[in-house]
N, C-alpha and C positions, 0 to 999 in steps of 0.2 A: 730068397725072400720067403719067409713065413709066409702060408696063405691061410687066413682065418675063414672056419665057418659058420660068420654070424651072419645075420638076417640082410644085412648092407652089402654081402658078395651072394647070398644065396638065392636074393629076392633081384637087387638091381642090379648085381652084375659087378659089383665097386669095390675097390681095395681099398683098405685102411693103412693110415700113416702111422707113423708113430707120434707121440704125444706131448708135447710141450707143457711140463709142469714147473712153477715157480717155485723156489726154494723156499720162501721166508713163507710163502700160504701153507707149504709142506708143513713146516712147524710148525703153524698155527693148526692147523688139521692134529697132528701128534697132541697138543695144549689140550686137547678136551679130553684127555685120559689124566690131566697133570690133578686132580683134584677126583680119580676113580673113588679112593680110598676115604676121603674128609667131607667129601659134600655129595648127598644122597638128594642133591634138588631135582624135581622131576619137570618136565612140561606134557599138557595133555595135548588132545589131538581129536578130531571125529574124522572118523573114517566110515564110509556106508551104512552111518547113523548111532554109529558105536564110537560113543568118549572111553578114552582111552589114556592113562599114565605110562611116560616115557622116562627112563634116566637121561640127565641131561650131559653126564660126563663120563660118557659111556661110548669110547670109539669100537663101532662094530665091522665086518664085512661090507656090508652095505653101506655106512659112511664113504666108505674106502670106493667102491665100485663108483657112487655117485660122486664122490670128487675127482676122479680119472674123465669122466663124463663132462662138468663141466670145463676141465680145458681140451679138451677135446672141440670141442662144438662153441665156444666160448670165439671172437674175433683178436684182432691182433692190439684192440685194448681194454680187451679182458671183459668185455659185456657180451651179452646175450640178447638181443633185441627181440622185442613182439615174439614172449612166449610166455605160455603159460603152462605149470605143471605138468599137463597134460600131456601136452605137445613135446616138453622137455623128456618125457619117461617114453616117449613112443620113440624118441630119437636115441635114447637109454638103449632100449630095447635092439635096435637096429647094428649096435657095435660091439656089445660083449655077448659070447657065444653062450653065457651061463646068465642071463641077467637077472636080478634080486624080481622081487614080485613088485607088484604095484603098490602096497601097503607099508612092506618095507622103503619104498626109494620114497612115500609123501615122510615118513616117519623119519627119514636121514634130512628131505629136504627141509625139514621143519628146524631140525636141531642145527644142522651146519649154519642156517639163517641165523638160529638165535648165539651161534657161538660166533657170531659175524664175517665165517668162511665168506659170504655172500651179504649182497643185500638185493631188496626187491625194491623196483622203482616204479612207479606209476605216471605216467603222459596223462591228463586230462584231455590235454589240446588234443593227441593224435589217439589218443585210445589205446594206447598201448602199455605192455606188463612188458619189463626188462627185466636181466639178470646181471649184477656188475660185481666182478669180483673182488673181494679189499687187498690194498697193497698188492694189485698187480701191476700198479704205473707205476712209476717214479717220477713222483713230479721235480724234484731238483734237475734230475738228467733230462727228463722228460723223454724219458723211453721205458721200457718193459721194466722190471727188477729180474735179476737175474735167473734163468730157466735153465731146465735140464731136457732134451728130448728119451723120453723114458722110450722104450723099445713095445713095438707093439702087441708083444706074449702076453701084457699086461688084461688084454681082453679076451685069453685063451679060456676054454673050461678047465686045462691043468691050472694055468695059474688060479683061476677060482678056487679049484680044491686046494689049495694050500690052507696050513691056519693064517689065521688071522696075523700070530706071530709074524711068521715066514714072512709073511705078506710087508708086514713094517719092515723089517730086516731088510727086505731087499730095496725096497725103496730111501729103505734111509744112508743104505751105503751107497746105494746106485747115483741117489741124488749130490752126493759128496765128492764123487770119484771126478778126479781130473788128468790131463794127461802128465802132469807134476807130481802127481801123488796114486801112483798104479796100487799102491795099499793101505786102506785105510783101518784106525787101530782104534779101539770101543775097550773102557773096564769094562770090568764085570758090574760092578755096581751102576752105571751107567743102563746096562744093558738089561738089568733085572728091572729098573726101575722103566723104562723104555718100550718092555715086553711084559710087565706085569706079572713076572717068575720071579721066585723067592729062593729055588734051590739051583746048584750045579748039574744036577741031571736034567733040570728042566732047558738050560740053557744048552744044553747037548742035543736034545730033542730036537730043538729049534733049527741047531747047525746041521746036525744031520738029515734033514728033512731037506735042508737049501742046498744040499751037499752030494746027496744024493736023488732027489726027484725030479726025475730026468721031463723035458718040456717040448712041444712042440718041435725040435731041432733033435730031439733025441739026448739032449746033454742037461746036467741040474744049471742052478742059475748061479751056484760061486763053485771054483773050483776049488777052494783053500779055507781053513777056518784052524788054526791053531794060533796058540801062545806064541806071546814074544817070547824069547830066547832068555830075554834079559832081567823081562819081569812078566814073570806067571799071570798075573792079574787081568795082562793086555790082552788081548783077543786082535787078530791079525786074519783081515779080509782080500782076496781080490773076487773080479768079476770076470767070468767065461769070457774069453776075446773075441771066441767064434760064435758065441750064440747070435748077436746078427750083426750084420754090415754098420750099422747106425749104430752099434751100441756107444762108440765114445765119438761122435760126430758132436762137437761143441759147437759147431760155426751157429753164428743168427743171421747171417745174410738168406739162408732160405727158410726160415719159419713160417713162410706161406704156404707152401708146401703139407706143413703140419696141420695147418690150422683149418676147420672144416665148419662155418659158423651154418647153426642151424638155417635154413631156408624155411619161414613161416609157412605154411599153409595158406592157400588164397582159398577168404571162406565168403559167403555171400557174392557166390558165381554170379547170381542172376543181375547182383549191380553193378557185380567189375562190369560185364560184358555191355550193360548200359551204362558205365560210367566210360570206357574206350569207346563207343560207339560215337556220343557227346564231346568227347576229344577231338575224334575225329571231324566231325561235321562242324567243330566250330576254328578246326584249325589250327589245336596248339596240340595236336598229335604227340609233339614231343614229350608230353607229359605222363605218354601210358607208363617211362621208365617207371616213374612215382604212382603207380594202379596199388602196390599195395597200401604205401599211405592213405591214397586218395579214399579206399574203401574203409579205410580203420576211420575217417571222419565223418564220412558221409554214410555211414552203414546203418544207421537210423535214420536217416533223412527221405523225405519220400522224392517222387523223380522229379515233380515240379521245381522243390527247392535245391535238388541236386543242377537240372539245368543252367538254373538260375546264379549260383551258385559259381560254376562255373565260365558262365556267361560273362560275371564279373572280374574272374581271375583273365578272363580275357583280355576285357576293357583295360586291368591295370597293365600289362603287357604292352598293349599298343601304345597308353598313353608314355610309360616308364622307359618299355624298351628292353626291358625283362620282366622276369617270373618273381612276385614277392618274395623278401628273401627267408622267411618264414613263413612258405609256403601252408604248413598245417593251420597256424593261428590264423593266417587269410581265409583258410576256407570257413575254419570255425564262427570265425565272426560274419562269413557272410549268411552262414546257415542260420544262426542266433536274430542276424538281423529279419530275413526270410521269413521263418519262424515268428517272429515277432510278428512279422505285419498280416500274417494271413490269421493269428489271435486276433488282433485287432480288428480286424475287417470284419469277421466274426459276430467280435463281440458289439462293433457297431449296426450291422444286420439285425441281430437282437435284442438290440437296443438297452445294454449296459456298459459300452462304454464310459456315458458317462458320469459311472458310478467307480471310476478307476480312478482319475485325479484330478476330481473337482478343483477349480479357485485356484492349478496351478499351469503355469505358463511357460514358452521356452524349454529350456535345459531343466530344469526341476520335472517337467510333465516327462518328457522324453524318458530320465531316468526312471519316473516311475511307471512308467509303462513297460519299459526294458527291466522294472525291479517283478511286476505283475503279471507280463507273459513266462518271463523264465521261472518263476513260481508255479507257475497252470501247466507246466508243459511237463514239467516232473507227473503229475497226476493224471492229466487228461491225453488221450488226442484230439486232434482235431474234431474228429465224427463226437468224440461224446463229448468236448465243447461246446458245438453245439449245442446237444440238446441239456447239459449243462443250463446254460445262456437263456432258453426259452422258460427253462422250470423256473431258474432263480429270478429272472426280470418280474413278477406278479410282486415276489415278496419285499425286492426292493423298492418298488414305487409305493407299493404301501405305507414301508416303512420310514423310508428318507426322503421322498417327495413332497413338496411344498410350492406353497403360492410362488409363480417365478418374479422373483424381486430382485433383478441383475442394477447394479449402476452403472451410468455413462462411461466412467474411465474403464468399467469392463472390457469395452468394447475396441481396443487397441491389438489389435489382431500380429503385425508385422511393425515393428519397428521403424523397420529402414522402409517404410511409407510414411513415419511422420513428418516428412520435407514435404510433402506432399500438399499444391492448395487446394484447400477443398477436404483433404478427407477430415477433417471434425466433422462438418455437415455429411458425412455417407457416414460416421460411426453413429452420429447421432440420428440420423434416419433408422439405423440399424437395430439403436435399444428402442427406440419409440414403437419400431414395430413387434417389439420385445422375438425379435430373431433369436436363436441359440447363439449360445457366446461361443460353442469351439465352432459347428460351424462357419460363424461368419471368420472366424480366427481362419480356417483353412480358405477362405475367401478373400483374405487378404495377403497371403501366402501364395495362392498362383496369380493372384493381379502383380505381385510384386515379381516373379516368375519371370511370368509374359513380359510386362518390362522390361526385363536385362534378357530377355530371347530377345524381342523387339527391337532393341535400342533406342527406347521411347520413354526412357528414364525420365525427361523433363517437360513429357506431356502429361498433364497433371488430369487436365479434362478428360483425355482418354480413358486414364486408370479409373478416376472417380465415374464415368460412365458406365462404367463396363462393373464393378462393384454394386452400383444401383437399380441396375439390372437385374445384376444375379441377385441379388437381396429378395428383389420382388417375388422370383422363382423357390426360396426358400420359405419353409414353414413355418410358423410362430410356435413359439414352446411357452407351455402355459404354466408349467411348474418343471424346478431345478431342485439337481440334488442336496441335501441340507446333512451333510453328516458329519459324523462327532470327527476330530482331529486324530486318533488314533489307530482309524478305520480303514480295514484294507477288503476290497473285494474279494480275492483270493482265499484269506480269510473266513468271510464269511461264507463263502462256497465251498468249503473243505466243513465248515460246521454245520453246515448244512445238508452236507452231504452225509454225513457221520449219522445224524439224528432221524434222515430218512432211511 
């Protein structure tokens, strides 16, 4: 067994496998040299504040390192989950004994992206940055597309010091080799155009260099490099049998083995540790498996709406009998809603609510309250909502406030109370005492409540008692907002805020 001395046996004590790389990505990786000579397009880059021009068909060392990397660390369908550059080049760092600088691997990870070696995907819902590799599935078989387990020298400092040459060479016969075909046969023209050499000496270089540069094991990596017999042209390869154990191990029954998918980083300690403690206490402990989920959602959220939050993922549990089955969008939406109501509460405190959504009712209000707080939540928090709410309430009643001139069918609060006998006369007592239209609307909304708690659905006097009541307890509003149709609060406190 090879023992490497990179950062991952010198630091944790941990052997490295060898590498599981796909053939057809292999080519595609080779493809960004296929236009060196024709096309001089470049892509910039800023790097610690320095923009910068890159050739874009330009396969270098560093390509090469950071494509061994991603399957490496890559899972058994080809993605990389919840990582980010960062986190991807410190796990770089940890496996090859020689590894590229930090400005070289953003500068490879920028181009392999744009030559769509890779793609990067973005979660909303769960907050997370993925890595997924193209044509690593096969979706007709619906398994992997065929792989080579490359041998693990590949992360030596001798192999680094190879050229870049070498470097294709070996890979490209090595990914070829089967146990059918122990010698594989390259023209020269083939080979020039492959390696980016125009003469025979150059191609000599190459061989001899893979031929004789002896590697971690004490031996080079091919021990043969001559002509066919038959035609001069052909170039005739095998590969060291002894250099390791694995080197022609074809089997995929153990590719787990290979496979070494990064392990995120658990970051915002202080909420896992209050998000498992809240698991705990409310009972659905089983959940801590999913802590790192739990925190890539709720990692903005403060603890009230984290509780909360959870509290709910409880309730559906009990009621269901399991855990939603997208778990991420359940919590999201319960923070969203959370969120939502402590704006609102807020913004009723300070008495602009009801400059949100005058004259509408139902399903249209909801939405634009849910359109109004997820707008304010990008810019504000809470605390300067607040005082947000206090500075702007002067200038909207100035501006939008008006003699209140509500009318009677205003005053239809809950629906499914119009069966109801009697409540014409409690709505009509309502505008007479020119009461506020939402809240008597919320006045009709827990009478109708208490009802189906109660089971008093068809006592009508009760309900209408218990409304006339509250009514008398509520305060008269002596002017309503009066604003133009196109007007959003939000709005106008973002212009507001600009100009002061």
């Amino acid at each position: 067994m090879t023992i490497l001395a990179n950062k991952r046996a010198l630091k944790d004590g941990k052997k490295t496998n060898d590498v599981l790389v796909t053939y057809n990505i292999w080519k595609a990786l080779l493809a960004i040299n296929n236009e060196y000579y024709t096309n001089n397009a470049t892509f910039q880059l800023t790097i610690e504040g320095e923009k910068k021009s890159y050739r874009l068909h330009h396969l270098t060392n560093a390509d090469l390192q950071l494509f061994i990397t991603l399957f490496k660390v890559c899972n058994s369908n080809g993605n990389i989950r919840n990582v980010n550059r960062h986190v991807l080049y410190k796990t770089h760092c940890l496996y090859h004994e020689e590894p590229i600088s930090a400005q070289q691997f953003y500068v490879s990870f920028e181009k392999l992206r744009l030559h769509k070696i890779f793609e990067v995907k973005e979660d909303h819902i769960k907050n997370e940055t993925s890595i997924s590799l193209h044509n690593f599935y096969n979706q007709d078989t619906q398994k992997p597309n065929r792989y080579v387990a490359v041998p693990l020298l590949v992360f030596t400092k001798e192999f680094h010091n190879l050229s870049l040459a070498a470097k294709i060479m070996f890979f490209d016969i090595y990914m070829q080799q089967s146990k059918k075909v122990p010698v594989l046969k390259r023209t020269a023209e083939n080979l020039y155009f492959m390696l980016h050499k125009t003469q025979p000496h150059h191609l000599r270089e190459v061989f001899t260099e893979l031929t004789t540069t002896k590697m971690r094991n004490g031996k080079p990596l091919l021990s043969l490099a001559t002509k066919d017999p038959e035609n001069k042209k052909v170039y005739q390869f095998s590969i060291h049998k002894s250099l390791h154990k694995s080197l022609h191990n074809r089997s995929s029954s153990s590719d787990e083995k290979y496979r070494e998918p990064i392990q995120a980083p658990l970051i915002y300690k202080r909420k896992a540790t209050f998000i498992e403690r809240v698991l705990t206490e409310l009972g659905i402990g089983e959940l801590i498996h999913e802590l790192a989920l739990l925190v890539n959602c709720m990692k903005k959220a403060g603890y009230r709406v984290i509780r909360h939050a959870l509290y709910e993922i409880k309730k559906f549990k009990e009621e269901n009998g399991q855990f939603p089955k997208d778990l991420a969008l359940a919590i999201v939406k319960e923070i969203r809603m959370a969120n939502a109501n402590n704006v609102l509460d807020l913004a009723n405190k300070r008495g602009c609510l009801k400059f949100i959504a005058p004259g509408l009712r139902g399903s249209e209000r909801k939405d634009r309250y849910f359109e109004f707080t997820s707008s304010l939540s990008k810019y504000f928090s809470l605390r300067e909502m607040d005082r947000v709410f206090k500075k702007i309430r002067p200038l909207l009643e100035q501006k939008y406030l008006i003699d209140f001139i509500p009318e009677q069918k205003d005053y239809r609060g809950c629906e499914e109370l119009d069966f109801i006998h009697g409540i014409e006369a409690v709505r009509a007592a309502a505008w007479r005492k020119r009461i506020d239209v939402d809240e008597y609307e919320k006045l009709e909304e827990k009478a109708y409540q208490f009802s189906q708690m109660s089971q008093v659905t068809t006592d009508s006097q009760k309900v209408c008692n218990w409304l006339l009541l509250k009514i008398d307890e509520l305060e008269t509003e002596k002017k309503t907002p009066y604003i133009p149709a196109d007007f959003k609060l939000e709005t106008f406190i973002l212009n507001s805020a600009m100009e002061h």
